[in-house]
N, C-alpha and C positions, 0 to 999 in steps of 0.2 A: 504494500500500500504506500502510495506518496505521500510525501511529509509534507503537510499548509507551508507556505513561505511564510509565514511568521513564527514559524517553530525553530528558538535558538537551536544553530549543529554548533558542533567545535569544525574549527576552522579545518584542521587533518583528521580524519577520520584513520581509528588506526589499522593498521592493513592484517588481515588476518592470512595463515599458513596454516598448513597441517604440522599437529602434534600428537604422536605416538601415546596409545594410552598409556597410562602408568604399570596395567600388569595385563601380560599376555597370556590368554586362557593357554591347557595344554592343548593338544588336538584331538579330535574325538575316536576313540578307538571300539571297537564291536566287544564289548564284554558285558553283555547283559545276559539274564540269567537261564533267558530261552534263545540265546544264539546257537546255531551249529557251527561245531568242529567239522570241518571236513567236507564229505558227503553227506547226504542225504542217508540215515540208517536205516538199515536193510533186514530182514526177520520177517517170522511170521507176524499174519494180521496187522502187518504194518503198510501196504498197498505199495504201487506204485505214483509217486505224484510225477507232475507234470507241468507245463504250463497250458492254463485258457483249457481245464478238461471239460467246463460247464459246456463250448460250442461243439461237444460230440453228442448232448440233448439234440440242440436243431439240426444236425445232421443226422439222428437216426430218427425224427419226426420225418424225412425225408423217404423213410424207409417202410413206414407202416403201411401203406397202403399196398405196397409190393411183398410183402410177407407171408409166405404160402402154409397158411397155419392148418391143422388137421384137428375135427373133433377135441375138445378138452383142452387145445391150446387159448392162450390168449398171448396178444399182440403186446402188452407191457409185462409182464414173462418174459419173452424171447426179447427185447429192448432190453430188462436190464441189466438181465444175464451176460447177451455181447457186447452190451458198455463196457461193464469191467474188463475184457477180454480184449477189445481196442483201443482202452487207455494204458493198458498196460503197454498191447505195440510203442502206440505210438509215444509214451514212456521209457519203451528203448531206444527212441532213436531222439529222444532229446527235444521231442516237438509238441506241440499242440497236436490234438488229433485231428487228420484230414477221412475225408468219405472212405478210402482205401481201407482204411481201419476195419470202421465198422463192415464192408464190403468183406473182406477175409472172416471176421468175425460170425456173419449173416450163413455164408458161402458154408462152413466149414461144419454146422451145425444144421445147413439144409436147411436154414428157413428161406431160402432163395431158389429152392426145387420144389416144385407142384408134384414131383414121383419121387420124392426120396423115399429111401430105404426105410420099410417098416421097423428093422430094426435099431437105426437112428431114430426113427420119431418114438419109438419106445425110451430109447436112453435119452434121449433130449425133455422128453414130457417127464422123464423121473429126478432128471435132473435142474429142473427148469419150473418145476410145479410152486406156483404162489410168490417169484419171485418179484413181481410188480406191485405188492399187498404189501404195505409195512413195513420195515427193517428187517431184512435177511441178510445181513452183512456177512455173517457166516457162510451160508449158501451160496451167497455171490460171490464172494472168495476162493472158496472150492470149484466152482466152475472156471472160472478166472483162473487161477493156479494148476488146474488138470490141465492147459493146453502148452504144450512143448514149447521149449522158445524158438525151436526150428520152423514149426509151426508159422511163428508169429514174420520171423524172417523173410518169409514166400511174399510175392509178391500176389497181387490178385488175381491174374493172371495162370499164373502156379496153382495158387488152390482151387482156382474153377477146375483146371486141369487133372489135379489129384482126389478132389472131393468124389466124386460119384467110387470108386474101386479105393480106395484108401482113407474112409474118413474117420476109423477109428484112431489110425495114429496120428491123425492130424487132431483131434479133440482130447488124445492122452488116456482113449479108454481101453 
């Protein structure tokens, strides 16, 4: 704001510089009580994290309408079951999950075959029953964890190719 010209200045105003405060914090270092060492620790029921896992939701909404479900299936079942199963991939390669994920995931479990093998839709339906109800973290961990990391490796392409004659070892049963 301007000063009225009738408001006494001193003649020299005095010139102002930079001055160094009198005490210099230390610098801030990561030691608080929930920091990690290292990596990320690894064990049981401890999952695989990752970064942005929530956009594998709108990626397998993508998916429910193509989902070849049989009698006694439901569509949030077989979703939450190959969530875990494509965040994990995509957990090993250090990324966000992209569609490939969940596609290997869908693929390998025959919810993407209108003729899969009756004995797949038997072990998928025993293993897969109630998983969209609730907290079944356990559940979904166990299906999650049955699938090989070789498995998770293939590329989608590969598992279309091995799923129909080989889908037990590709699901770890």
């Amino acid at each position: 704001m301007a000063v009225p010209k009738f408001a006494p200045m001193p003649a020299i105003d005095a010139s102002r510089s930079y001055a160094s405060p009198p005490v210099v914090p230390a610098s801030w270092m990561p030691n608080r009580k929930a920091d990690l060492e290292g990596f990320q620790p690894v064990g049981e029921q401890l999952g695989y994290p990752g970064p942005d896992q929530g956009f594998a939701l709108k990626i397998a909404a993508g998916f429910v309408d193509r989902l070849q479900l049989h009698k006694g299936e439901h569509a949030e079942d077989a979703v939450k079951g190959c969530l875990g199963i494509a965040l994990r991939r995509a957990s090993m390669f250090s990324r966000a999950p992209v569609v490939h994920d969940l596609t290997i995931a869908f693929t390998i479990w025959g919810f993407l075959d209108a003729s899969a093998p009756a004995d797949l839709v038997a072990a998928r339906k025993e293993h897969f029953a109630g998983l969209g109800h609730g907290s079944h973290y356990t559940a979904i961990r166990a299906v999650t964890d049955m699938v090989p990391e070789a498995t998770l490796r293939l590329t989608p392409q590969q598992a279309a190719a091995e799923y129909p004659g080989n889908w037990r070892s590709l699901v770890g049963l």
